[in-house]
N, C-alpha and C positions, 0 to 999 in steps of 0.2 A: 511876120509871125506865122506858123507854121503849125497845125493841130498835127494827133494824135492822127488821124484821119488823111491829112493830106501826105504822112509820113509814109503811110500802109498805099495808100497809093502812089506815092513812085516808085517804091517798089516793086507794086504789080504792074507798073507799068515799065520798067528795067530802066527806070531815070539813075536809081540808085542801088547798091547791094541792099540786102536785110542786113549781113555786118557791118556796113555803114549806117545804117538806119539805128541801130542797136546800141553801135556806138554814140550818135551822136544825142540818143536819149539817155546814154551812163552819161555822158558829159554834163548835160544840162540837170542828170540829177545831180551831181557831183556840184555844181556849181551853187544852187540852192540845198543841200546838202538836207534832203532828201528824193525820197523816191514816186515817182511823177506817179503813182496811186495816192500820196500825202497830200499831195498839192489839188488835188480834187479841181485838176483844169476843164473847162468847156469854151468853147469859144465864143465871144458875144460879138467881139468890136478885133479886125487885123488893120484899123486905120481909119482917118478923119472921113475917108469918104463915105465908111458904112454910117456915119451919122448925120452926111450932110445929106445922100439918097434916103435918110429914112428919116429925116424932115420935110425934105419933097413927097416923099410918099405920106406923110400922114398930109401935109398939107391936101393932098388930091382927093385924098377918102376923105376929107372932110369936105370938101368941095362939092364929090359927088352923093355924099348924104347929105348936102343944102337944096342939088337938084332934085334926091328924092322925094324931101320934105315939100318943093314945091308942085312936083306932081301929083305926090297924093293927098285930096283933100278932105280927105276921114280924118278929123283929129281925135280921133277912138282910139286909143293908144299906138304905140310903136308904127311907122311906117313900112312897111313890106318894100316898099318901091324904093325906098332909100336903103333899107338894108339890103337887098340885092343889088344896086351898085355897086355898093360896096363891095362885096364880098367877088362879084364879077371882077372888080376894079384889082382888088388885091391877086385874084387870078391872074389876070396877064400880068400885072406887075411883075409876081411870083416867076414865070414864064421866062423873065430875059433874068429879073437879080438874083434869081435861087437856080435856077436849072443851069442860064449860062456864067453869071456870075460868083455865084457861091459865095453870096455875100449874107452872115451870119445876123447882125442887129437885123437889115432889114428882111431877111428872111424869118424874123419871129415878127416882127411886126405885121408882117402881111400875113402870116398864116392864123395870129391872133384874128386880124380883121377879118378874113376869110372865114373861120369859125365863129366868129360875134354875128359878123354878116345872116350867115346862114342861119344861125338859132333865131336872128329877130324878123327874121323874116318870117319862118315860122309863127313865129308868136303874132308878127304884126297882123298873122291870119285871124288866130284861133281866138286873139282878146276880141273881136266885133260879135262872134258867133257867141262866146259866153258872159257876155259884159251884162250887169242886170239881171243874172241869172240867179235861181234858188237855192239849196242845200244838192239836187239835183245835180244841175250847171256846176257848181261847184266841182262834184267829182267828176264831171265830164272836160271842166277845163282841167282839172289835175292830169286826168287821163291824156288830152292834144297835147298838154304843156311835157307829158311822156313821150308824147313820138315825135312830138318837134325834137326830143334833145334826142332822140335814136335817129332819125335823120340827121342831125347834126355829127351824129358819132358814122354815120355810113362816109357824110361826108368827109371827115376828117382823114377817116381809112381812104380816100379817093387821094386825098390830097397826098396822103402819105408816101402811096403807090408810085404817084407822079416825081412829085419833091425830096421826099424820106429829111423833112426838118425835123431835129430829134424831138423839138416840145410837141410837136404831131401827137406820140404815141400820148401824152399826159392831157393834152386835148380832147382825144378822142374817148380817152378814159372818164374822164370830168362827165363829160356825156353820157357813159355808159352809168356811171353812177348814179346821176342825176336822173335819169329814165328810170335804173330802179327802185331809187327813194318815193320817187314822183306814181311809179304804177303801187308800192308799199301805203302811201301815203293815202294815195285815192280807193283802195281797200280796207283802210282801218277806217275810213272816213275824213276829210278835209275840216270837218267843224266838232273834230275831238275836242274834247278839254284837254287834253293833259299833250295835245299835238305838240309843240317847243319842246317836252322831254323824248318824245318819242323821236321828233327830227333831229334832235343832239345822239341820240342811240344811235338813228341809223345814221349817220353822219361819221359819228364813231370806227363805227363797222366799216365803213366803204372806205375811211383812214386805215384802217389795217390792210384790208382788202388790196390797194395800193401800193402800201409800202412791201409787202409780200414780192406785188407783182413787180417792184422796184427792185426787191430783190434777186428775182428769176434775170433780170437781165445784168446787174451786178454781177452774177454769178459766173454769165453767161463770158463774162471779161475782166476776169480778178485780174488784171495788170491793166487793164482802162487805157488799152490801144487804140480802142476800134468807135464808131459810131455809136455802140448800145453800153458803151459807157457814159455820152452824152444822154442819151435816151434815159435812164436812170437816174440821172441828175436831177431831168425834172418831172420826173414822176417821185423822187423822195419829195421835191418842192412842193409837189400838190398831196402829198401826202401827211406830211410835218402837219399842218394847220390844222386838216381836217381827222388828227389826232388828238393836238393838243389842245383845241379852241372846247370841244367837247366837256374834255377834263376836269379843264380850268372853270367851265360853266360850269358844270356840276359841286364846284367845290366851292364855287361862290364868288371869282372874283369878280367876274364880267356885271355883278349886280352896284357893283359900285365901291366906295373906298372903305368903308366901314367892315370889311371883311370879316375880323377876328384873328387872334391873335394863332389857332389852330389851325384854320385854312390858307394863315400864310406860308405857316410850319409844313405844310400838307404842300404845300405850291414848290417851295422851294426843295423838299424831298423828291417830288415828281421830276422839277431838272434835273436832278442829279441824276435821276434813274434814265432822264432824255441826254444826260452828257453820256452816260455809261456804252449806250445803243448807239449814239451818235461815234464814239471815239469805235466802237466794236466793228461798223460797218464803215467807216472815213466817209460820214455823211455828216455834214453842220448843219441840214437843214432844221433838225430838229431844235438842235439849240438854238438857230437864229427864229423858229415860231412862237416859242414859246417866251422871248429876253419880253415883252409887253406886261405880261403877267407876271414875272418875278418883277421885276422896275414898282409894278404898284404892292406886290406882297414885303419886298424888303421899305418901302416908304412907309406902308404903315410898321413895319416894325421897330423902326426908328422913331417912328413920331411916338411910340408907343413907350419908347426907354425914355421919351423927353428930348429928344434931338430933332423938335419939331422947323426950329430954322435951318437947319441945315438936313433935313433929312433929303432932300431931292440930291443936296451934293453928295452927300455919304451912301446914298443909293448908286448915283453913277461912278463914284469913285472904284466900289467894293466891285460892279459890274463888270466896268472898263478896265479896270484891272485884272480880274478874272479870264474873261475873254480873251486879252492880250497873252496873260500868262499860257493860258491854254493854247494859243494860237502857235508861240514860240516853242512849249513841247509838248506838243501836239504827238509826234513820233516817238519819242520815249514812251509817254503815257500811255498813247494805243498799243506798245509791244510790250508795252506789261499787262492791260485787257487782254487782249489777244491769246497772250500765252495759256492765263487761266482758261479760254476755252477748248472744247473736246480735240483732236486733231484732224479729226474729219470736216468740223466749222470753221479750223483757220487755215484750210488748203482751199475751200471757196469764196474767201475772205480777200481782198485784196493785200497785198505785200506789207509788208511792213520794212523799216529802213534796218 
């Protein structure tokens, strides 16, 4: 199996023409009968081995965070000594399977652990200096708990430089985000009242924020040839949630099953308006963050007509079916969105069939 990515480079490297290369992607849309922007490809897994190297490799990082746990004996929270193996550990791994191998599942595995590594290592600093602490400490741990994730994010831009694994950039964003909730946070004060609506606000914002920047590099490859078409992929993934999770809090569902008959109305109006964005940009993420919250909005609506034994099945039936359906004309549908917009928005739009 063959990415978008390794096509562009044999060509630049004169393995093959561009009109062979060109050809053999009408082919392959011709075959799934549409057009390889539909098909919203990234690559995870080109074979059994990227799963069995990245069984071995989690086995080792968990290995060498057993050795870190026995070296350091603060049990004050989080280990530093154990999360810095790690993240060391995932480094050189990274070294032979990403650089020389280019090998996709375990190169997101290691660059996960590489950025986990580093954030808790941080942290396993900053919890002994503020643990016990007052309203004070408080905002001062909010504040370290900010530069640990701004380290975090310098680190990821390091790792980028060296590696360029596309979740890199949605890594290193997550970080950046996280810093500015975290310094927003420790200026309105850590022991607000009303803190949970205000971290769903900013939370909100930093999901737009995201998906924008998810956008710019969309933009950047309306036919999702190249590398920052992956790169995109999963900055919509970290963007989806921290759009929809907000939302849905706010309307009530996250509080439990007794919703009301108005905020399921409300819930399932919101996908709609997440399938409309999703089909406009040929991004699913949204729909697949938000299917948890319609699942519990359409069960009480059922239980609500009296279709209380079966409403879990009539919920997954109407779901699974939907989805499917969508799945199957997916391209039809997006070239009837599409059209209704301006033509200036569907020339930096990805293709449609």
């Amino acid at each position: 199996m063959y990415s978008q990515e390794d096509l562009n480079s044999a060509v630049s490297a004169g393995a093959i023409s561009a009109e062979a290369a060109n050809a053999l992607r009408a082919h392959v849309a011709a075959q799934r009968d549409a057009v390889p922007a539909d098909a919203e490809h990234f690559r995870l897994i080109t074979g059994f081995n990227d799963i069995f190297v990245s069984i071995g490799a989690v086995i080792l990082l968990m290995a060498m965070a057993a050795i870190g746990d026995a070296i350091w004996s603060n049990n004050d929270g989080p280990s530093p000594v154990s999360a810095a193996l790690v993240a060391g550990t995932a480094w050189m791994l990274a070294e032979f399977f990403t650089a020389k191998r280019r090998m996709a599942l375990p190169s997101i595995i290691l660059l996960l652990a590489f950025i986990g590594g580093t954030f808790m290592t941080f942290i396993g600093l900053v919890v002994p200096i503020v643990d016990g602490g007052g309203p004070t400490m408080d905002t001062i741990g909010v504040l370290l708990i900010a530069g640990s994730a701004l380290l975090t994010a310098g680190a990821a831009w390091i790792h980028w430089k060296r590696f360029m694994v596309p979740i890199t950039i949605a890594a290193g964003t997550a970080a950046v985000a996280a810093t500015v909730i975290a310094v927003l946070i420790a200026i309105i004060g850590p022991n607000s009242d009303n803190l949970e609506t205000i971290i769903l606000g900013l939370v909100f914002v930093a999901g737009l924020v995201v998906f924008a920047f998810a956008m710019r590099w969309d933009m950047s490859d309306p036919r999702r040839e190249t590398r920052r078409s992956d790169v995109a992929f999963w900055l919509h993934l970290l963007a989806a949630p921290a759009i929809a999770h907000p939302i849905f809090a706010l309307i009530g569902v996250t509080e439990g099953e007794n919703i009301g008959a108005a905020a399921a109305v409300a819930v399932l109006g919101v996908y709609i308006a997440f399938g409309i964005v999703a089909l406009a940009v040929d991004r699913r993420a949204l729909l697949v963050s938000a299917l948890a919250y319609v699942l519990i909005a359409l069960t009480f609506l059922f239980r609500e007509f009296g279709a209380v034994e079966l409403n879990f099945a009539l919920t997954a039936l109407v779901i699974g079916s939907a989805l499917l359906t969508l799945s199957a004309l997916w391209t039809p549908i997006r070239r009837a969105v599409v059209k209704g917009l301006p033509g200036d928005v569907q020339a930096r739009l990805p293709a449609t069939a």
